[in-house]
C-alpha positions as CSV (number, residue, x, y, z in Angstrom):
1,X,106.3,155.1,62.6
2,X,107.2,153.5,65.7
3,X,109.7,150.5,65.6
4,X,109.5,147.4,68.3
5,X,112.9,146.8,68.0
6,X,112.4,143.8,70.2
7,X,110.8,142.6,67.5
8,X,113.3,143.4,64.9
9,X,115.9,142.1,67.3
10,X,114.3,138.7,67.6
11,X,113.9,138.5,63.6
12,X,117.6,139.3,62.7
13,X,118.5,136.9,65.2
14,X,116.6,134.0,63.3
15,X,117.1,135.6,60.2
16,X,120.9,134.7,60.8
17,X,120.1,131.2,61.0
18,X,117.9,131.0,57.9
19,X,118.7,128.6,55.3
20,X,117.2,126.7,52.3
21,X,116.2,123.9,55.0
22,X,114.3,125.5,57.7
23,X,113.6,128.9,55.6
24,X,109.7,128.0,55.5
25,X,110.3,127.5,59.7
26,X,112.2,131.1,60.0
27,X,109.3,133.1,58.1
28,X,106.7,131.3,60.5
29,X,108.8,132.5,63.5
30,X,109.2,135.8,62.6
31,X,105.5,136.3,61.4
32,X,103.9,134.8,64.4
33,X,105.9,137.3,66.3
34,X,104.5,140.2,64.3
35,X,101.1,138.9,64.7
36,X,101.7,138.2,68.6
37,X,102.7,141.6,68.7
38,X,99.6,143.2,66.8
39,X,102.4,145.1,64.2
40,X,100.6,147.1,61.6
41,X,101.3,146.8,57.8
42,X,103.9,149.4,57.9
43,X,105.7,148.0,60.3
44,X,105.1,144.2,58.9
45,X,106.8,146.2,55.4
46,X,110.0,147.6,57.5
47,X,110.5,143.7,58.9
48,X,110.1,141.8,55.4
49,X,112.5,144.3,53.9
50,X,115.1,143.9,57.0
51,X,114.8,140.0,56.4
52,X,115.2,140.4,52.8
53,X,118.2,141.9,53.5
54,X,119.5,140.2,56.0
55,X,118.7,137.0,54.5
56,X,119.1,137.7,50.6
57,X,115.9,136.6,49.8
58,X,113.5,138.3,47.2
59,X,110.8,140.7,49.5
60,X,108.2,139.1,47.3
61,X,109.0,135.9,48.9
62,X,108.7,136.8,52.1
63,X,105.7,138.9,51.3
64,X,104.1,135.7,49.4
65,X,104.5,134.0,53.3
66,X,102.8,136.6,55.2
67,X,99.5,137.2,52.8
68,X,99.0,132.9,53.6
69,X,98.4,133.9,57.4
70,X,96.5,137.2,56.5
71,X,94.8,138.9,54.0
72,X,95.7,142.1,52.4
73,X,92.7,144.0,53.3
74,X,92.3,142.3,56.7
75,X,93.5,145.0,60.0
76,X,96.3,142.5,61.4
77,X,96.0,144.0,64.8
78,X,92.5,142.3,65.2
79,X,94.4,138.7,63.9
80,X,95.5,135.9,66.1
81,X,97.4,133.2,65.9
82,X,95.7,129.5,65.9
83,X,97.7,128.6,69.0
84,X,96.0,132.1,70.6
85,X,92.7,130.5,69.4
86,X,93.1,126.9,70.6
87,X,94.2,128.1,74.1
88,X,90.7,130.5,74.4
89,X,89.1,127.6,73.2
90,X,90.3,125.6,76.0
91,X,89.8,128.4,79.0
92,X,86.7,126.5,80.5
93,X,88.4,123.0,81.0
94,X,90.2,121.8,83.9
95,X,93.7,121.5,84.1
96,X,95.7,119.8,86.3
97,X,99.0,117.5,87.5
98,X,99.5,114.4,89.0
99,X,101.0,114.8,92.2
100,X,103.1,111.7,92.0
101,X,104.3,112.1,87.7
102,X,104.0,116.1,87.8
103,X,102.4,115.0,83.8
104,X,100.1,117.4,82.7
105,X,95.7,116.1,82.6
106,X,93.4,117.9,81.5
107,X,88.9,117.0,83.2
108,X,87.0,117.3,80.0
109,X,83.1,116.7,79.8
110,X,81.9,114.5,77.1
111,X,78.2,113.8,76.8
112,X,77.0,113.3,80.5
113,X,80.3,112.6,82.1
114,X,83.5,113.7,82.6
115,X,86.7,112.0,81.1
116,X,90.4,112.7,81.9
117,X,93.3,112.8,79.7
118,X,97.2,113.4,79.7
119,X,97.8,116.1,77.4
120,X,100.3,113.8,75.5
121,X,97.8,111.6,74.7
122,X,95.8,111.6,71.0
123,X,92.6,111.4,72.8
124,X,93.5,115.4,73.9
125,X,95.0,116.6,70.6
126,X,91.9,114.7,68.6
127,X,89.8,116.5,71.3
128,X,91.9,120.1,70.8
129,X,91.4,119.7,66.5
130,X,87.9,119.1,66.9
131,X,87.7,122.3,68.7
132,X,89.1,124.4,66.1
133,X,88.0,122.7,63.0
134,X,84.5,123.6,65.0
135,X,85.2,127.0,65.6
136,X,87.2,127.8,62.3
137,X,86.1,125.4,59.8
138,X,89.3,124.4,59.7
139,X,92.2,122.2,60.9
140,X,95.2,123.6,63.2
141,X,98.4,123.1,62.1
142,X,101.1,120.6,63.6
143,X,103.2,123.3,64.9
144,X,100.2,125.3,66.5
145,X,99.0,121.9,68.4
146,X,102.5,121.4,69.4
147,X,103.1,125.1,71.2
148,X,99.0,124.8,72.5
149,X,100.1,122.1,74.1
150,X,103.5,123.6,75.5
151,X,101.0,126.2,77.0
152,X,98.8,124.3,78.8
153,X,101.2,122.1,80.0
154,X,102.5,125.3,81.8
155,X,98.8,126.8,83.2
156,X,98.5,122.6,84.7
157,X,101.7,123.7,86.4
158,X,101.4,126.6,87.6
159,X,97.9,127.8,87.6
160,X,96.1,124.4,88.9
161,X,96.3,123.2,92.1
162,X,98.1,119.5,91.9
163,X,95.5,116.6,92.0
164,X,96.5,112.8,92.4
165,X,95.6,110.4,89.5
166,X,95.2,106.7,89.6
167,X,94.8,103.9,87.1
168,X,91.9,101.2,87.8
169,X,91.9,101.4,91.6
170,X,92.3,104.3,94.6
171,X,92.1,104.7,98.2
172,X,90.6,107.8,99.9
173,X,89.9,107.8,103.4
174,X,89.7,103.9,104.2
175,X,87.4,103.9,100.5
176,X,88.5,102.0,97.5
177,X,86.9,102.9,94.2
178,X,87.6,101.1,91.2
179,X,87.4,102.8,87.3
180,X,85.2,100.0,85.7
181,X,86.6,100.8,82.4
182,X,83.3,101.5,80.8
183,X,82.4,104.3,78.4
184,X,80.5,105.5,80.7
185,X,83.2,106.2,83.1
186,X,82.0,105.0,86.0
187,X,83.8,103.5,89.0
188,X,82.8,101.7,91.8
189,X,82.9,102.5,95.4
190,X,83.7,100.1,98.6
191,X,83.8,100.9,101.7
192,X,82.9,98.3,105.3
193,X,78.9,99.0,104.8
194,X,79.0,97.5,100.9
195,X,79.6,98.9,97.4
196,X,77.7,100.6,94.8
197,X,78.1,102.0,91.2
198,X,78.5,106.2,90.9
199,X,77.9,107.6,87.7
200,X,80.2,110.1,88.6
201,X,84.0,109.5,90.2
202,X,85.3,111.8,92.6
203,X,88.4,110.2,91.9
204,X,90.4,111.2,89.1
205,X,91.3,108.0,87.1
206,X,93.3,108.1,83.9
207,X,93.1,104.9,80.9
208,X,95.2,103.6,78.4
209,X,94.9,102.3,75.1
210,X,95.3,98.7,76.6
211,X,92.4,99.1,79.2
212,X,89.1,97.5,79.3
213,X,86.0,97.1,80.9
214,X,85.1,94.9,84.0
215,X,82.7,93.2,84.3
216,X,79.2,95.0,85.9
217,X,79.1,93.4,89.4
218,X,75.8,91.8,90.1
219,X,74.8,91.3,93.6
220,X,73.9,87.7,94.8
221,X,77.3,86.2,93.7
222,X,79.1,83.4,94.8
223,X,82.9,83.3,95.0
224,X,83.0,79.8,94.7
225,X,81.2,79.9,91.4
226,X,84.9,80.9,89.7
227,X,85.7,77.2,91.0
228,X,84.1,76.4,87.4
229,X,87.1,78.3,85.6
230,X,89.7,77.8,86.9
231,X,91.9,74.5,87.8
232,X,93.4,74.4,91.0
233,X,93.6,71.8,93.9
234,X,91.1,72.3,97.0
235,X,94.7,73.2,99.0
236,X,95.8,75.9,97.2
237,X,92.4,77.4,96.7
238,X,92.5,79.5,99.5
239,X,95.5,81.2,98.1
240,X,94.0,82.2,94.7
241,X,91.1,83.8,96.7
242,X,93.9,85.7,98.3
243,X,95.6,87.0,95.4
244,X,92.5,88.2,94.0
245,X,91.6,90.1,96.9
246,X,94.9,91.7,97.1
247,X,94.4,92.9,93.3
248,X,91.4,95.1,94.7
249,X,93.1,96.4,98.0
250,X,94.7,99.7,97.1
251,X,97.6,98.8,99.4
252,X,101.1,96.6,98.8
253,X,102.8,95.6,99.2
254,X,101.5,92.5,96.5
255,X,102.4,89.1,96.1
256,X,103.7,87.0,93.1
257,X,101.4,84.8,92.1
258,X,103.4,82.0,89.8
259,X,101.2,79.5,88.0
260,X,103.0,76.0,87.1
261,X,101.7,73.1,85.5
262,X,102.6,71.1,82.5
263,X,101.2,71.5,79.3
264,X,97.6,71.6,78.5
265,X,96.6,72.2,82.1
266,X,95.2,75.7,81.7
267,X,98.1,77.9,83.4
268,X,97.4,80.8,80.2
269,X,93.6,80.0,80.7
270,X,94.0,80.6,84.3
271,X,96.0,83.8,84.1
272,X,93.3,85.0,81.5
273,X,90.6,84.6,84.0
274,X,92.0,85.9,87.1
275,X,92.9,89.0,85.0
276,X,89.9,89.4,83.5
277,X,88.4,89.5,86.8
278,X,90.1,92.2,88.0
279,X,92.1,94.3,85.0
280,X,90.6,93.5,82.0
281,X,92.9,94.5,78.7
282,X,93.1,94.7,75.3
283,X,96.8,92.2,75.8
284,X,95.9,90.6,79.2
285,X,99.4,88.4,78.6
286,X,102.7,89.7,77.9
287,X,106.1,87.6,77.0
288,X,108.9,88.7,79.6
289,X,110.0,92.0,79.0
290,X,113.5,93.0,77.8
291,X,114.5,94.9,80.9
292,X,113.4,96.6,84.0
293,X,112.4,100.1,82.1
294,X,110.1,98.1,79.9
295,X,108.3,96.2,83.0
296,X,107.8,98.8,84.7
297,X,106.6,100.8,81.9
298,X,104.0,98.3,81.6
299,X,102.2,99.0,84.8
300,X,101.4,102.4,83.7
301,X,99.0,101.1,81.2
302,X,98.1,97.7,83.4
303,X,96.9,96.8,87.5
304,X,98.3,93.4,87.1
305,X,101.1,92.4,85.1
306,X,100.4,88.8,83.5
307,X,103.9,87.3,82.0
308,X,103.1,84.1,80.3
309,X,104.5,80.7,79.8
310,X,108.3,81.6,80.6
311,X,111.2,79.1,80.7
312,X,113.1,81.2,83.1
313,X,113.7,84.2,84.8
314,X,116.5,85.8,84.7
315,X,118.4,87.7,87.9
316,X,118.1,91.1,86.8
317,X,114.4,90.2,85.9
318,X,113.8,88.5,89.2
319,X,115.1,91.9,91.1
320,X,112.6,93.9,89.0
321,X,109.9,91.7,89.9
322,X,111.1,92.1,93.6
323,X,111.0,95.4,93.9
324,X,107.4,96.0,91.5
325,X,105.8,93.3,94.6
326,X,107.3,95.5,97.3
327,X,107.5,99.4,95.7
328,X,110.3,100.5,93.8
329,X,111.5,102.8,90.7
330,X,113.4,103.1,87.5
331,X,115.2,106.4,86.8
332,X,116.5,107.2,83.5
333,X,117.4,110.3,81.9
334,X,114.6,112.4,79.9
335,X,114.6,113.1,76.5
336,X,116.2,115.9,75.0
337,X,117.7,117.0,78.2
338,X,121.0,116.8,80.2
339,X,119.8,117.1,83.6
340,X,116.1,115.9,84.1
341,X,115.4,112.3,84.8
342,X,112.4,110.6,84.3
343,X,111.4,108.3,87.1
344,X,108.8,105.6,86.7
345,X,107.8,104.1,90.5
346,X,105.5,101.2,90.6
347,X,104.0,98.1,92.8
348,X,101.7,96.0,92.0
349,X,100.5,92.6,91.5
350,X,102.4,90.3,89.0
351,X,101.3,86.5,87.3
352,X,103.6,84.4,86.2
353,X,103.0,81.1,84.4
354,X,105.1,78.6,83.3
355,X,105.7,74.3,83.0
356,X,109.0,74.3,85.5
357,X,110.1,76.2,88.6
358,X,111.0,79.4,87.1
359,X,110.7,81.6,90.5
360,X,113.9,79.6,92.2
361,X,116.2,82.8,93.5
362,X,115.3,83.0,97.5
363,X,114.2,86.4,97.3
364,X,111.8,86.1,94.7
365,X,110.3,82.9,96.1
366,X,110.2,84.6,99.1
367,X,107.6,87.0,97.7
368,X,105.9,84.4,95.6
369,X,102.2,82.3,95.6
370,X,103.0,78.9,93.6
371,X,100.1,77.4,92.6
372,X,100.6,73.4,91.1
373,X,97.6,73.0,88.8
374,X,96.6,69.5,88.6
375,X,96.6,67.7,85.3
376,X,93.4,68.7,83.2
377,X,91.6,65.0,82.1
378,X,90.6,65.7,78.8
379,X,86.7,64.9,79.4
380,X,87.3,68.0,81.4
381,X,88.2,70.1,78.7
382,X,86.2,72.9,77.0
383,X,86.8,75.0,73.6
384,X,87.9,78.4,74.2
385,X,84.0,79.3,73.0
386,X,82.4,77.7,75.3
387,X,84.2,78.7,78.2
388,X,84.6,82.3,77.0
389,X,80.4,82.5,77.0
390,X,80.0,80.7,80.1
391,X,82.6,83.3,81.9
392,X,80.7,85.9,80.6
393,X,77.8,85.2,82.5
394,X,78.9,83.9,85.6
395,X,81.7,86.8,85.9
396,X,79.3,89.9,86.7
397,X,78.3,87.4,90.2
398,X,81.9,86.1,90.5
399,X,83.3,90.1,90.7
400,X,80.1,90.9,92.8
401,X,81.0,88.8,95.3
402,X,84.9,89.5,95.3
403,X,83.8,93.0,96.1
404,X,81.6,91.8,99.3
405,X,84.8,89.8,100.0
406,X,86.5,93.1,100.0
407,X,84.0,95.1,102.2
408,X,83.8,92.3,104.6
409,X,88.0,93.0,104.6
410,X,87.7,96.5,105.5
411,X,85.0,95.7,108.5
412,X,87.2,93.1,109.7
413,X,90.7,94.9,109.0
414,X,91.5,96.6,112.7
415,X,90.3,93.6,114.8
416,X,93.2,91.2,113.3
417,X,96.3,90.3,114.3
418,X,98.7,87.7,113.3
419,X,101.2,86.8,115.8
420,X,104.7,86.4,114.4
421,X,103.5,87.5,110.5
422,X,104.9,86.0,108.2
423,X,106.9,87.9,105.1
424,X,104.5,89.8,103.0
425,X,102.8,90.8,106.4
426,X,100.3,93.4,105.3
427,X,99.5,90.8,102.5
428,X,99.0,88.3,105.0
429,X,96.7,90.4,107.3
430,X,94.5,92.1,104.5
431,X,93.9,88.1,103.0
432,X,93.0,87.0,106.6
433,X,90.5,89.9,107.4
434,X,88.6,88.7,103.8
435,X,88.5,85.1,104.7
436,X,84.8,85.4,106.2
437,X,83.9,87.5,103.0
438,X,85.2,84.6,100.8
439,X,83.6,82.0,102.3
440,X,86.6,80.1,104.2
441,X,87.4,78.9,107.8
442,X,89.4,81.0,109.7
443,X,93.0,80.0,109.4
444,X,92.9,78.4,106.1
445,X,94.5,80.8,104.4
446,X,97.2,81.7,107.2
447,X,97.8,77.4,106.7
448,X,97.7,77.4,102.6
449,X,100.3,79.9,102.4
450,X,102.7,78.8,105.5
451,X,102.4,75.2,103.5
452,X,102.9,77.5,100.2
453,X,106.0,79.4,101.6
454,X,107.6,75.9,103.5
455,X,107.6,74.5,99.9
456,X,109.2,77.7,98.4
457,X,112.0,77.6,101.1
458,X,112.9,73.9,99.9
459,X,112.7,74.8,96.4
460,X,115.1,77.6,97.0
461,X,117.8,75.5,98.6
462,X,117.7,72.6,96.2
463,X,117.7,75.0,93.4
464,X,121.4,76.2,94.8
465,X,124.3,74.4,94.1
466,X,125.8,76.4,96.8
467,X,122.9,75.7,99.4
468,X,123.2,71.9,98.6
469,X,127.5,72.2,99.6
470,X,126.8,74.3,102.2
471,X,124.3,71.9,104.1
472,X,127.1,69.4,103.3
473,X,129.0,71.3,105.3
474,X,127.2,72.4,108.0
475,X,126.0,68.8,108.7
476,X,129.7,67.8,108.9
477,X,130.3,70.1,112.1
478,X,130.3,69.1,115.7
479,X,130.6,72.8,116.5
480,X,130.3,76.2,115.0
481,X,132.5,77.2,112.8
482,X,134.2,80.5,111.7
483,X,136.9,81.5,109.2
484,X,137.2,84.2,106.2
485,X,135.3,83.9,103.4
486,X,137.8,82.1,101.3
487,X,138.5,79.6,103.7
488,X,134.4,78.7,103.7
489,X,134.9,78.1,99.7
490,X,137.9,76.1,99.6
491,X,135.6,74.3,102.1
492,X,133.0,74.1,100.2
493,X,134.5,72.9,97.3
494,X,135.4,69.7,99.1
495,X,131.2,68.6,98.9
496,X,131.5,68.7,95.1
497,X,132.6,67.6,92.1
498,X,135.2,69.1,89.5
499,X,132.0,69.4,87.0
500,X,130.3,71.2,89.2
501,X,133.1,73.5,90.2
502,X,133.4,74.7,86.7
503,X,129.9,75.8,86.4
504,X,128.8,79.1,86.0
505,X,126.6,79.1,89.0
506,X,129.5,78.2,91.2
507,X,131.0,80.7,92.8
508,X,134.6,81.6,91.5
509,X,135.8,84.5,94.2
510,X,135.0,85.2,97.9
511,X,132.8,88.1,97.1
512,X,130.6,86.3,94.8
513,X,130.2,83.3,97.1
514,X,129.6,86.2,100.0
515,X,126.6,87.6,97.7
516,X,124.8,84.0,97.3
517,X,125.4,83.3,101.0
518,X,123.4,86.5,101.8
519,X,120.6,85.4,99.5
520,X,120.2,82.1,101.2
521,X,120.7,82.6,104.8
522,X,117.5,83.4,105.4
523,X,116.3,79.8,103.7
524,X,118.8,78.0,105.2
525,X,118.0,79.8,109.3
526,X,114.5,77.6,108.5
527,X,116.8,74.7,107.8
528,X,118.3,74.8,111.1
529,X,121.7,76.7,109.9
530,X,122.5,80.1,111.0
531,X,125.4,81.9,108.7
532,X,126.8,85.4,109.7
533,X,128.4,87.5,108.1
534,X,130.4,90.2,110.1
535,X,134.0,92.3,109.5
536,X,136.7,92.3,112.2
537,X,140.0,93.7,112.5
538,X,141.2,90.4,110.8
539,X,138.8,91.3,107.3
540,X,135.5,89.7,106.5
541,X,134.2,86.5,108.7
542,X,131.8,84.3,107.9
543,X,130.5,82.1,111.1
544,X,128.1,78.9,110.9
545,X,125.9,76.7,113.0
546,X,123.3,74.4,113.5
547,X,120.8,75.5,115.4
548,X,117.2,73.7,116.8
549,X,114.0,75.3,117.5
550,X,112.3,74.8,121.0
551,X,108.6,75.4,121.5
552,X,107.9,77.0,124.9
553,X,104.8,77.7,126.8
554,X,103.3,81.0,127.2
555,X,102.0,82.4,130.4
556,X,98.3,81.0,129.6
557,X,99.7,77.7,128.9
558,X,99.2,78.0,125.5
559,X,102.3,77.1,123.0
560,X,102.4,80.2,121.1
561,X,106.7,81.4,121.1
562,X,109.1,79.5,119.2
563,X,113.0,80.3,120.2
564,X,116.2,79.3,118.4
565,X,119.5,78.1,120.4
566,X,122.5,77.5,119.4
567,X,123.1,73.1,118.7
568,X,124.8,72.1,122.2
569,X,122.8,74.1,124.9
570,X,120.5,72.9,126.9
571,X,116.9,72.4,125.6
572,X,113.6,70.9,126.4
573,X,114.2,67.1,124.0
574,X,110.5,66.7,123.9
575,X,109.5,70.1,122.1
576,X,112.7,70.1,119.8
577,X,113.2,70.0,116.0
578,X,115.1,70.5,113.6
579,X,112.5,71.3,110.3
580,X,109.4,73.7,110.4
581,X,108.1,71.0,108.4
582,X,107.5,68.6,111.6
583,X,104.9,71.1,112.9
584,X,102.1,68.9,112.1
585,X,103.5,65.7,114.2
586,X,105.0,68.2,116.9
587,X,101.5,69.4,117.3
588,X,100.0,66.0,118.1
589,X,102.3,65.4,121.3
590,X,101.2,69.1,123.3
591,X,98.8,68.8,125.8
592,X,95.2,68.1,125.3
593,X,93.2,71.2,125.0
594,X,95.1,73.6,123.2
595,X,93.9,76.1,120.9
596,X,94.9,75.5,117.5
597,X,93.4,75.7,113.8
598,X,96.5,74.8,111.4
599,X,98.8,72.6,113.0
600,X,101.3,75.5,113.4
601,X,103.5,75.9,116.9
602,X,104.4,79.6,117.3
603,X,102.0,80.8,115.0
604,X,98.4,79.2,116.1
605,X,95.0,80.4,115.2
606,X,93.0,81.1,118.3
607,X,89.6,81.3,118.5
608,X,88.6,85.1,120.0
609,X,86.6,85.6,122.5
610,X,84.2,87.6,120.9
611,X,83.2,88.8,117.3
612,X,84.8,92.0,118.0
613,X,88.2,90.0,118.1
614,X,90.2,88.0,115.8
615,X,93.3,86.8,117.1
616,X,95.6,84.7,114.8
């Protein structure tokens, strides 16, 4: 008889191990191996008399083990194991990575279409039990799913060739499609000629047990028509338009749209609708999460993030809100494992409502849309019914037309151009080149959100306590100013009072007053008040100065540049101020016949020359 004394090798290993808790787990090791191996009966005998030995446990026990996974008379070289089975079942299906997770997904055909699921998912292992219960007329057990599964895992790996996987909506080659979420699986493609519904995606989309369907666009839609669900004034309309058009653009980076009203003015209504218009799910609002791991985990499983009716938002909250509008990640280390790290990157668009100004650190604001919702009369009102049914049918239009809005946007894209962008530039463009496509005048939107962002900026400083000292100071100088860091603070201090000082928000040290400084210098440059911040051989400086904004011509005589100069120099009187918000009245004194849609010196919308050019 010939030994494997591999095999026997392996067993008195485990055998060593063995004890009254994982005995049953042993045996199953040890047997799988024999069957793995295709041992015959003699050779099974010599291994349960060396585990018997080695273990001191009764042969007939370990005998009693073996005859459950095979039958006396049966030739065990013809037997294998259920995980053996399950992976044969499995040869003809797809499998795959994701380029961007390296998790495992598996293309499966159910009925006339194709579905895709991660391998972790109980959609896969209901899919895998159903395949062996089919085949076997019986279920696999928990420990054959479990090494299947290991398996596969390993042939998506290394045996696949990588694929990238999206949820809800993808980009390929200047084409968006979008998963409607149906159980049909079909997705909808857009590209500058129109859109249409495909039965089959050539996109690999995954789902989640939160997502839903869209609604089936219809064509013939008006955009306008969603003016009947939602409450918001005729000047911020153009910048809800906007934010729904940048939830269907594949491309961030993504705005912050912050809905604020007092109570009973539809901000969770509101919310409700924009989401359901573009990423329907089974929880379409969420409280604020705990951290930055859980937010972000949350965009797996959602295309917009809806966090209702907050108070406030905390600073490690509003830096995680930051970096989801512009791209950013969360690493943490994996599970059972010293060295790997899981990494979770994420951007995409984010609603936030709430009665107060809960956006009020600058660099949130800075990426924000605040929308004031006026007060709801109550002959206005609706129950939740009503309104639900009356979406219903209006939405397949309303969606239809969003998605002409968004074709229109990808004809349009190249020919635009938007001198001195503001921040969220690529937002800014992609919203102008759909403006056409949602039925507004060129330039409204670039106007909306200027007005929009102006309002931010003053939020921003009257939200600081430091702001509000340091324009104190700063409108206390005759001339710039420079010193160290603590110098500036016991300066400061002077502007308020003791009950102030002892607040938490006012800063205690140099360094921390250095950190809020760097926050707010770029609201307080729109002020009129440039602060640097530089080192020197004498340590950390801090320099400040008023500054004014002069409006020059351009070669063409149009007034298009806006330059900054240091309080003192010489400038032209009649074409200087000291707020972005005198714009409007600056605009009144230039010369008759200039070019301009939205009141705006330096950043004027001018009309092209031809349709082949948009100029803004």
């Amino acid at each position: 008889m010939e030994v494997k004394d591999h095999i026997f090798a392996k067993a008195r290993d485990l055998a060593g191990s063995a004890s009254a808790d994982n005995l049953s787990e042993i045996q199953r090791q040890v047997f799988t191996l024999a069957l793995d191996s295709a041992m015959t009966e003699a050779e099974v005998e010599v291994l349960i008399k060396d585990m018997a030995s080695a273990t001191g446990i009764p042969e007939s026990a370990f005998r009693k083990t073996w005859k459950i996974l095979v039958s006396d008379d049966s030739d065990t070289s013809a037997k294998i194991t259920q995980s053996q089975s399950l992976i044969k079942l499995c040869s003809d299906l797809c499998f795959f990575c994701d380029n961007a997770s390296d998790e495992a997904y598996v293309k499966v055909r159910v009925g006339d279409h194709y579905e895709v699921y991660n391998l972790r998912t109980r959609e896969f292992k209901m899919l895998l039990s159903k395949l062996f219960y089919e085949a076997e007329g019986k279920p696999p057990g928990t420990q054959a799913l479990q090494d299947t599964l290991g398996i596969l895992e390993a042939k998506a790996r290394f045996d696949f060739d990588p694929q990238p996987v999206y949820y809800r909506l993808a980009e390929r080659d200047g084409t968006i499609y979008i998963d409607i979420g149906d159980d049909k699986w079909r997705v909808i493609e857009i590209d500058d000629q129109g859109w249409r519904i495909l039965d089959e995606s050539p996109i690999m989309f995954r789902r989640s047990k939160n997502t839903k369907a869209l609604p089936v666009p219809m064509p013939g839609g008006r955009v306008n028509r969603i003016r009947d669900f939602v409450n918001v004034s005729e000047e911020e309309y153009p910048l809800l338009l906007a934010f729904l058009v940048a939830c269907l653009y594949p491309k961030g980076p993504y705005p912050i749209l912050n809905i604020q009203a007092e109570q009973g003015s539809g901000k969770s209504s509101q919310a409700r609708t924009i989401k359901s218009l573009v990423d329907p799910s089974s929880a379409p609002l969420r409280s604020a999460p705990r951290d930055e791991r859980d937010l972000l985990i949350a965009t797996k499983h959602n295309r917009v993030i809806a966090l209702d009716n907050l108070s406030n938002i905390s600073g490690n909250l509003s830096d995680g809100l930051c970096r989801l509008s512009t791209g950013g990640g969360y690493a943490t280390r994996a599970l059972y494992s010293d060295n790997d790290e899981n990494i979770i990157e994420a951007m995409c668009p984010v609603i936030l409502t709430g009665i107060t100004d809960i956006a009020t650190q600058s660099d949130l604001l800075d990426r924000t849309i605040v929308l004031h919702l006026p007060r709801l009369p109550e002959s206005q009102r609706k129950t939740e019914a009503a309104l639900n049914a009356e979406f219903s049918a209006a939405s397949p239009f309303i969606f239809g037309a969003l998605l002409d809005a968004v074709s229109s946007g990808l004809r349009t894209l190249p020919t635009v151009h938007i001198e001195a962008p503001p921040r969220m530039a690529d937002f800014a463009v992609w919203a102008t080149a759909c403006e056409v496509g949602l039925g507004l005048e060129p330039g409204s939107f670039l106007k909306a959100y200027r007005e929009n962002r102006s309002q931010a900026n003053t939020i921003a400083l009257e939200e600081s306590l430091v702001s509000v000292a340091f324009q104190k100071f700063a409108e206390s100088l005759s001339d710039p100013w420079e010193g160290s860091m603590s110098e500036l603070l016991t300066n400061l201090e002077s502007f308020i009072s003791d009950n102030q000082r002892k607040t938490r928000e006012w800063p205690k040290a140099a360094n921390s007053l250095s950190m809020k400084l760097k926050r707010l210098a770029p609201n307080l440059r729109l002020v009129g008040i440039e602060v640097e911040i530089h080192r020197s051989n004498r340590g950390s400086r801090v320099s400040v100065q008023k500054t004014v904004t002069t409006v020059t011509p351009s070669p063409d005589g149009e007034y298009t540049r806006t330059e900054r100069h240091l309080s003192g120099e010489g400038s032209d009187d009649s074409y200087v101020q000291q707020d972005t918000s005198h714009f409007d009245r600056l605009h009144q004194s230039l010369s008759a016949g200039q070019k301009s849609d939205d009141g705006y010196v330096g950043d004027d919308v001018l009309r092209p020359d031809s349709e082949d050019e948009l100029w803004l």
